[in-house]
Structure formats: C-alpha cells, structure tokens
PAMI-721902 format. One line per field, with one value per residue (C-alpha): residue in three letters; residue number from 0; z, x, y. Coordinates in Angstrom, 3 decimals, padded with zeros to 6 digits, always signed. Each point is the difference from the previous one (the first is absolute). Layout:
// residues N
type: c(Ala, ...)
seq: c(NUM, ...)
Z: c(Z, ...)
X: c(X, ...)
Y: c(Y, ...)
END
This chain:
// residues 295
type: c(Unk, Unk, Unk, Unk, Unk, Unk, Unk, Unk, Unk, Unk, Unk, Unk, Unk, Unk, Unk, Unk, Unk, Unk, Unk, Unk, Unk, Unk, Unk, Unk, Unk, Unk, Unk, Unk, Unk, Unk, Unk, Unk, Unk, Unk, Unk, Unk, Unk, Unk, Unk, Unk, Unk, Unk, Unk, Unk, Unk, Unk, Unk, Unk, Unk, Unk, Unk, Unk, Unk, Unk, Unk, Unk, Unk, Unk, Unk, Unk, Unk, Unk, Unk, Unk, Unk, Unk, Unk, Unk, Unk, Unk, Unk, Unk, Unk, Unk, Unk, Unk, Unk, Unk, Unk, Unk, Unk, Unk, Unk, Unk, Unk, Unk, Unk, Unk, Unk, Unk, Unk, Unk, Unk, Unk, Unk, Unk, Unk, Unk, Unk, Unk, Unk, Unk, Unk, Unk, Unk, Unk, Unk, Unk, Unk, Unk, Unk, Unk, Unk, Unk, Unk, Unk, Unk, Unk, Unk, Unk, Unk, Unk, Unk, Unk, Unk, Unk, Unk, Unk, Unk, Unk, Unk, Unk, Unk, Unk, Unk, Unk, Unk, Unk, Unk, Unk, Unk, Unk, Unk, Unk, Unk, Unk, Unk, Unk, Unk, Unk, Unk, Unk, Unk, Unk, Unk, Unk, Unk, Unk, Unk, Unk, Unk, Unk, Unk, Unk, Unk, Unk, Unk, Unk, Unk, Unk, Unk, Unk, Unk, Unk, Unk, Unk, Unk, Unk, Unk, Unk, Unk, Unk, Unk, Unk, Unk, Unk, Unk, Unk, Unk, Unk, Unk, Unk, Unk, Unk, Unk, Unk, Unk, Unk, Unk, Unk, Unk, Unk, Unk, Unk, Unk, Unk, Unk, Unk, Unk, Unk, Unk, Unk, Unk, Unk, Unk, Unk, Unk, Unk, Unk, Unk, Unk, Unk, Unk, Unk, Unk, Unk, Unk, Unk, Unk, Unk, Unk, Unk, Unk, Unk, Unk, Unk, Unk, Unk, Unk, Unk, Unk, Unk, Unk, Unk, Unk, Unk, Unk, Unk, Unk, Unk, Unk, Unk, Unk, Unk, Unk, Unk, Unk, Unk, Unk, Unk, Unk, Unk, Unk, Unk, Unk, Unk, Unk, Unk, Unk, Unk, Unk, Unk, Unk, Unk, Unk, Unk, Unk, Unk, Unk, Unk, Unk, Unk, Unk, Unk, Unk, Unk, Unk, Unk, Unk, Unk, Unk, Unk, Unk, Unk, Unk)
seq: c(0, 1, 2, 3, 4, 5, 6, 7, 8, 9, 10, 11, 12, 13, 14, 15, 16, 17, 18, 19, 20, 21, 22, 23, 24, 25, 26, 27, 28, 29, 30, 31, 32, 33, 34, 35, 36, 37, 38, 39, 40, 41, 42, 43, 44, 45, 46, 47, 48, 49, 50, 51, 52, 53, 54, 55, 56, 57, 58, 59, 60, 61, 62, 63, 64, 65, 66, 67, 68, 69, 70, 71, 72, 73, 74, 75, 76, 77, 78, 79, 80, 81, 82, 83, 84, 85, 86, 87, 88, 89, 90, 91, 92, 93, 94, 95, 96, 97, 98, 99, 100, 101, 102, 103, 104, 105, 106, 107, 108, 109, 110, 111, 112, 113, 114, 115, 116, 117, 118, 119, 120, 121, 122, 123, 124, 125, 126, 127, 128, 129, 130, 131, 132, 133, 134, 135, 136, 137, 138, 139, 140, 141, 142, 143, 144, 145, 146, 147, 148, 149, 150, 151, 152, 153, 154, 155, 156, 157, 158, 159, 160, 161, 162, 163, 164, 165, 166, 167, 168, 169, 170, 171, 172, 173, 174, 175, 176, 177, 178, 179, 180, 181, 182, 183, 184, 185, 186, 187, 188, 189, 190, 191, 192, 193, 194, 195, 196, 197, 198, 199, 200, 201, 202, 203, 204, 205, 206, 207, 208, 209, 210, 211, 212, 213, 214, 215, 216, 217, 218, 219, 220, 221, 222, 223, 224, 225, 226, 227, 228, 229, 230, 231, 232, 233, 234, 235, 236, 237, 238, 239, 240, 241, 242, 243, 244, 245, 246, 247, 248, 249, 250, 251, 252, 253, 254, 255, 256, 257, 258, 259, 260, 261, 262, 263, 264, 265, 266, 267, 268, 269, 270, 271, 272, 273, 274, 275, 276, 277, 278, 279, 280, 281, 282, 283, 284, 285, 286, 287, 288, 289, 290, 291, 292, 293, 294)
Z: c(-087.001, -003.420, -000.761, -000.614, +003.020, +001.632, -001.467, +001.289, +003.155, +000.459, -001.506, +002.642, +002.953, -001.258, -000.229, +003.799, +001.449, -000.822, +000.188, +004.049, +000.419, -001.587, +001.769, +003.602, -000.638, -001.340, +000.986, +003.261, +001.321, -001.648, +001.241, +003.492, -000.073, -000.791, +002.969, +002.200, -000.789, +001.958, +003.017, +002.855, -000.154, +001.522, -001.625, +003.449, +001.632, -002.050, +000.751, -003.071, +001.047, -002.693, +000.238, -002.973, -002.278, +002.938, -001.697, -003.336, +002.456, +001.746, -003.258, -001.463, +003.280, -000.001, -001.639, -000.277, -002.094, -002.008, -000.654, -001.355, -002.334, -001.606, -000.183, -001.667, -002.775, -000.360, -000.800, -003.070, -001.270, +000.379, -001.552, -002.316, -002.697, +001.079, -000.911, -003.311, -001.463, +000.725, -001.117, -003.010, -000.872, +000.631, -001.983, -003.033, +000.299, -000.080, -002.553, -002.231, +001.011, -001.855, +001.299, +003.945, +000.750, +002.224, +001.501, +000.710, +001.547, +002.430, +001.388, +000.070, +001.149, +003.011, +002.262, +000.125, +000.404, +002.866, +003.102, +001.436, +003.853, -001.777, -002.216, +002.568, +002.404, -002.990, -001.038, +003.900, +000.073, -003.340, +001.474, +003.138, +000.839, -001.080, -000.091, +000.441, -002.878, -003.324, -001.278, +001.978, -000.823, -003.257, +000.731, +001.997, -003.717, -001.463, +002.513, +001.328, +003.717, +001.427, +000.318, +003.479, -002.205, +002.304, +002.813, -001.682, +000.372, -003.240, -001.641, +001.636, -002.434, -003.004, +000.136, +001.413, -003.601, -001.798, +001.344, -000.729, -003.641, -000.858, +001.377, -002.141, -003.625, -000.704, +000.004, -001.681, -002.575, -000.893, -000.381, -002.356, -002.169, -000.269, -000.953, -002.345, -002.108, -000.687, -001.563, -003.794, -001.827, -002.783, +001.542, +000.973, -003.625, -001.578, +002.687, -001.347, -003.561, +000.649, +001.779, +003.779, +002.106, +002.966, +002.550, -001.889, -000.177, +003.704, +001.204, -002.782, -001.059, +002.205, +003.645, -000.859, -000.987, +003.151, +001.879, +001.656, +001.085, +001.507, +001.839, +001.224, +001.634, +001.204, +002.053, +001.147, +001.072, +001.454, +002.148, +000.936, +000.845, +002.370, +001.536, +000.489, +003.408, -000.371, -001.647, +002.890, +002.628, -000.973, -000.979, +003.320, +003.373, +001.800, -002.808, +001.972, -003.153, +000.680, +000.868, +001.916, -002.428, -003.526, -001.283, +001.734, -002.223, +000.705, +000.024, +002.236, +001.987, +000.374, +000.693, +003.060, +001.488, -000.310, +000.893, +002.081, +001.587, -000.340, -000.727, -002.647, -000.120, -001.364, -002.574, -001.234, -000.354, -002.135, -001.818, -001.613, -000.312, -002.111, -001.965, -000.749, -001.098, -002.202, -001.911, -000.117, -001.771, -002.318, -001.154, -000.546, -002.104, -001.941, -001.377, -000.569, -001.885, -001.308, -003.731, -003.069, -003.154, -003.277, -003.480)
X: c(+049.774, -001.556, -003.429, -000.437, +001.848, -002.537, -002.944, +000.709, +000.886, -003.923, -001.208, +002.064, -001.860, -003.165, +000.245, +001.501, -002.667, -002.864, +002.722, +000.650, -003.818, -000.618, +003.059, -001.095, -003.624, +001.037, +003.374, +000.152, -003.021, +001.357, +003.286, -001.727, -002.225, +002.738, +002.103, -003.292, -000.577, +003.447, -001.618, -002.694, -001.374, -003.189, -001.094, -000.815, +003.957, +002.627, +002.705, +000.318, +002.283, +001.380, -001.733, +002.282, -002.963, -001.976, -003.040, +000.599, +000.395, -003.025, -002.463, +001.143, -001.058, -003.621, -002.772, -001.936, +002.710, +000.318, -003.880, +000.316, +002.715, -001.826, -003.426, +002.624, +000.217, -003.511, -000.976, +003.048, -000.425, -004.218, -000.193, +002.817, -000.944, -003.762, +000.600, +002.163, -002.516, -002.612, +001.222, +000.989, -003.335, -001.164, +002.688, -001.058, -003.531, +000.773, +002.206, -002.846, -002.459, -000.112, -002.691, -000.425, +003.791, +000.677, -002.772, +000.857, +003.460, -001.375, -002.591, +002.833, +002.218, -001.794, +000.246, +003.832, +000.026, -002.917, +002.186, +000.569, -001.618, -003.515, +000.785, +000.568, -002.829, -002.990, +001.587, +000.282, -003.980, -000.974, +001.627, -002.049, -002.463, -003.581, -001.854, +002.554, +002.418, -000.667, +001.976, -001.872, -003.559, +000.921, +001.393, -003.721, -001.499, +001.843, -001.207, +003.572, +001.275, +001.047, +003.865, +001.910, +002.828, +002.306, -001.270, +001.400, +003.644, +000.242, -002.135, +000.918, +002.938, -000.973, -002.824, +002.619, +001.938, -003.312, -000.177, +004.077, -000.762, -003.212, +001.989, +002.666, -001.028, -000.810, +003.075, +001.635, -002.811, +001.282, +003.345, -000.532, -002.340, +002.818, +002.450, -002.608, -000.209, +003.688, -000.130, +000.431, -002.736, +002.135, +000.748, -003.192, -001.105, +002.609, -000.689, -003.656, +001.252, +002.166, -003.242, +000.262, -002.498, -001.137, +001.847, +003.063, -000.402, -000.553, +002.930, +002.587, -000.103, -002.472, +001.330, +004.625, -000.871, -001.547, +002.657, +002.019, -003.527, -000.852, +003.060, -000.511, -003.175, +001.338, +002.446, -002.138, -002.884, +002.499, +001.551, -003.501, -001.714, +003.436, -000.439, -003.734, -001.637, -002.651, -002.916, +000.868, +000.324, -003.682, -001.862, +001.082, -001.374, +001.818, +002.765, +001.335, +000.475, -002.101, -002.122, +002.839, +003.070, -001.793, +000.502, +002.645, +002.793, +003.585, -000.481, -003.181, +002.499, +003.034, -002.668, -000.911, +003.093, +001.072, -003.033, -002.118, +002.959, +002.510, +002.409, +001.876, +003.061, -001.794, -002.270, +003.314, +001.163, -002.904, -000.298, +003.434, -001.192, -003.018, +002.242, +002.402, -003.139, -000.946, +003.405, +000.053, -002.741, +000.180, +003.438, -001.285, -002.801, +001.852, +002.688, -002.767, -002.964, +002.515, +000.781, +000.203, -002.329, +000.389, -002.156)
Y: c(+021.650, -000.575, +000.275, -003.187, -001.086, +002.505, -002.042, -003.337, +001.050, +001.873, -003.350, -002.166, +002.245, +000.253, -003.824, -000.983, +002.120, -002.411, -003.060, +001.201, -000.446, -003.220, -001.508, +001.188, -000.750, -003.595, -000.752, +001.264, -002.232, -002.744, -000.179, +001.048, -003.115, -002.344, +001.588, -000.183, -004.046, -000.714, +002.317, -000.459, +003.011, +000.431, +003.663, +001.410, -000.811, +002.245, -003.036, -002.171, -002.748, -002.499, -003.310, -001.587, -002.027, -000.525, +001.004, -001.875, -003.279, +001.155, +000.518, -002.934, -001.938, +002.507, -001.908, +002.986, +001.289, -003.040, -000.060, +003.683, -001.130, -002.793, +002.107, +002.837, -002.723, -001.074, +003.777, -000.170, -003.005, -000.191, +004.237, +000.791, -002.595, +000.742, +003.795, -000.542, -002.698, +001.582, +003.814, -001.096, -001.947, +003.319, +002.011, -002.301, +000.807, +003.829, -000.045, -001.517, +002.799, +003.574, +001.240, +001.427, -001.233, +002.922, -001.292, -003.379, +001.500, +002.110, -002.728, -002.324, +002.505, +001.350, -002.740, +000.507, +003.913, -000.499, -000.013, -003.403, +000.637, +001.316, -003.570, -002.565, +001.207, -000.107, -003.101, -001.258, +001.202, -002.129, -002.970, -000.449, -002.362, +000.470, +002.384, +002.315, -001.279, +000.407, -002.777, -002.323, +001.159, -000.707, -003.668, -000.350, +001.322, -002.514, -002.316, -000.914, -000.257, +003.151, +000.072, +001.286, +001.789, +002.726, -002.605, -003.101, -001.274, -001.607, +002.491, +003.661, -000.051, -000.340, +002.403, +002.608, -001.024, +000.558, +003.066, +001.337, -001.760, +001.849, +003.285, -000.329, -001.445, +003.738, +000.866, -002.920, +000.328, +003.583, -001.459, -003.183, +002.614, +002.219, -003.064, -001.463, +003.188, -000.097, -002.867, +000.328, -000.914, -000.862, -003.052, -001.098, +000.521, -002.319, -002.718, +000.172, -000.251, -002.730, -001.953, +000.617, -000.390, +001.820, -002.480, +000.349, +004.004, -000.013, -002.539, +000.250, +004.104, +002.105, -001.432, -000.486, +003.727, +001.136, -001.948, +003.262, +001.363, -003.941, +000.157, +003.423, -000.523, -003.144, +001.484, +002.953, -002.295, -002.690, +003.146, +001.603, -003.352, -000.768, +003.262, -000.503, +001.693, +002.515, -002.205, -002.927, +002.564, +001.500, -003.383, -001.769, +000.283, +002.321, +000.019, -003.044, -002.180, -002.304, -002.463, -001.812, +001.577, -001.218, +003.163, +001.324, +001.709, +000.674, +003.611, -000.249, -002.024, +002.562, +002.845, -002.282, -000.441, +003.244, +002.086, -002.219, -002.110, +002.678, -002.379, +001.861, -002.245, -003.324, +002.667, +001.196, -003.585, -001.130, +003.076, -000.934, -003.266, +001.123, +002.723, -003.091, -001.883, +002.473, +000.837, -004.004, -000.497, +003.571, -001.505, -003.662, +001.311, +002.916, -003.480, -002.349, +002.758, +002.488, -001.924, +002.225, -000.619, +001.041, -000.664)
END
C-alpha cells in the first residue's frame, strides 16, 4: 500500500470514530422515537405493541396538546423579532462606542452565560406581587396598579418571553457586533459622499450586509424559542405550565406525558411532530431570508 494510500486510510478512521458517536447519540434516538410514536409503550411494561398512528389521532384530538402547540408559536413569533430588533439596536449603539466596549459586552453578555435555572427563579422572584417583587414596587413608585404576571393567563406568557429575550440579546449582541465590524467602511464612506443619510445607511447598506448574520440568528432563535422548557418549567407553579395551560410549551408537554403519565407512545408521537415543526419552519426561513447582496 502506498503512503499516500496509507494516509487517507488513518484519516478515514480517525474520522468514523467521532462519526459512530454522533450518529448513535443523534440518530439512534431519533429513529427510536419515530419507531416508539407507532407503540404503546408504557416505560414500566417491556412489551411495545404497534398501535399504527394511534397516537398522532389521539394528540390531534388532545386539547392540551393543541394548546401547547399554539403557545409554541406565541413564544416564536412574540421573541424572535423581539430579540433581533432589539440586539441590533443594541449592536448599533456599541459599534458607536470606543471607549469601555469590553465592558458593555460582558454586562450584556452575562445574562446569557448565567445558567438559565439561577435566571428564571430571580426573574420568577422580581415578578411577584408586592412587596416581594421588585417589578411591582417599582410600578407602586410609579404609582401604577400592581400586575398578577406568572399568575395571569393572558399575561404569564409574555413575561416568560421577556425573560428568554433579555437572556438571549447578549448573545445576539456579540454576534451583530461581530457582523457590523466586517462591514467595509469603504462603502459607508462613499454613501456619505454621495449624500446618504443615516436611514438610508441603516436600511439600504449597513442591514442587506448583515443579512447572513440576520438569518442566522433567525434560525437559531426560531429553533431555541420552539424548543423552549427550562425558563417555563422554573417560572411556573409546579413547572405545570400554567395557570390553566397559558404557558404551557410543547416540550413541557412531551416531558409530561412521558415522565409524569408515562405514556411514552403519544411523547414520541409529538416529539416528531415538534422535530417536523422545526425543520418546517428552518427550511421556510433559510428560502425566504437567505438572498445574496452585493455593492
């Protein structure tokens, strides 16, 4: 065998070693979930008998299930264009700043390398009732009502979104920054010279060119608000999702059929509903963001 023969071939099995543990630590559960959705299995039996799409029928027909699918879309649409806004307000403002930057970063920063449990329960704390909650002694010093927040079915929600927002515009910050100093100056310069304005800077060069860092975090923050559990799970009382299902997710939902009702057939089922969801939705927005620009 030649040497060079000799060189591939150690490349090849260097290479399937870490490929034969990323395909049984992600493959292997998800073809093992799919399998599971067309089963009964109750965790505790070792029978799994084949119920055909039983459970897809059956969480189709589950309000509960259909309440956790709708509130699944309430956290994307109400916190991915609440996080990209409102990072890259934020990115804009840094960029302009030359003194204490690294500064700015790490305050920003912090929230998102804090881990989420410690996160939900002070932010679970500031949002009780007074005199407890800090967000409400300060509506009383403003001389405004006191608000019921994680108690409130229309408004248990959004404050769990305000929380998953304010988590993650650290790390979205850090990204636009990163995209904004790529930029060429060159062409920001000869907009000026031709008689641009700020707008025009902002919506006709500075935000086409940060385009494949805007779809990026789309997709991330579309994916992680989908998959959304911990902060809901912490905030809640009980981590039941509540008050009466407000804020009840879909995974919050498959974690309670499978370890609370040990019904591990229907979590399979809409677990592959949510992964479908998800690949949906990554696709849709990859062919309707993903557009080339060039100056």
């Amino acid at each position: 065998m030649k040497l060079r023969h000799k060189k591939v071939l150690t490349a090849y099995l260097f290479l399937s070693i870490p490929l034969l543990f990323f395909a049984f630590i992600r493959f292997y559960p998800m073809i093992s979930a799919f399998y599971m959705s067309f089963t009964n299995w109750n965790i505790i039996s070792p029978v799994r008998k084949l119920v055909g799409l039983s459970n897809y029928v059956g969480i189709f027909k589950d309000p509960v299930f259909m309440i956790s699918l709708f509130n699944t879309l309430k956290y994307v649409l109400y916190g991915v264009p609440s996080v990209i806004v409102l990072s890259l307000a934020l990115a804009l403002l840094l960029n302009n700043v030359t003194k204490f930057q690294s500064f700015y970063r790490l305050i920003y920063v912090m929230p998102y390398i804090t881990p989420i449990v410690a996160t939900s329960w002070v932010w679970r704390w500031m949002y009780q009732k007074p005199p407890t909650g800090v967000i409400n002694n300060f509506l009383s010093f403003l001389g405004l009502p006191a608000r019921n927040f994680l108690m409130s079915t229309t408004e248990a929600l959004p404050s769990i979104v305000a929380t998953t927002v304010w988590v993650e515009i650290g790390y979205c910050v850090i990204i636009f920054l990163a995209g904004l100093q790529n930029i060429p100056k060159e062409y920001l310069e000869a907009a000026r010279v031709d008689g641009a304005n700020r707008r025009q800077l902002l919506f006709k060069i500075t935000i086409p060119l940060l385009n494949p860092v805007i779809v990026f975090l789309s997709v991330m923050e579309t994916i992680m608000f989908l998959r959304i559990f911990t902060q809901v799970y912490n905030m809640t009382d009980q981590g039941s999702g509540g008050p009466l299902n407000s804020t009840l997710p879909l995974v919050l939902y498959i974690y309670q059929k499978a370890f609370k009702s040990f019904d591990m057939g229907t979590a399979a089922a809409a677990t592959v509903v949510l992964f479908l969801m998800i690949l949906s939705i990554t696709v849709l927005q990859l062919k309707v963001l993903n557009r080339r620009v060039q100056y």
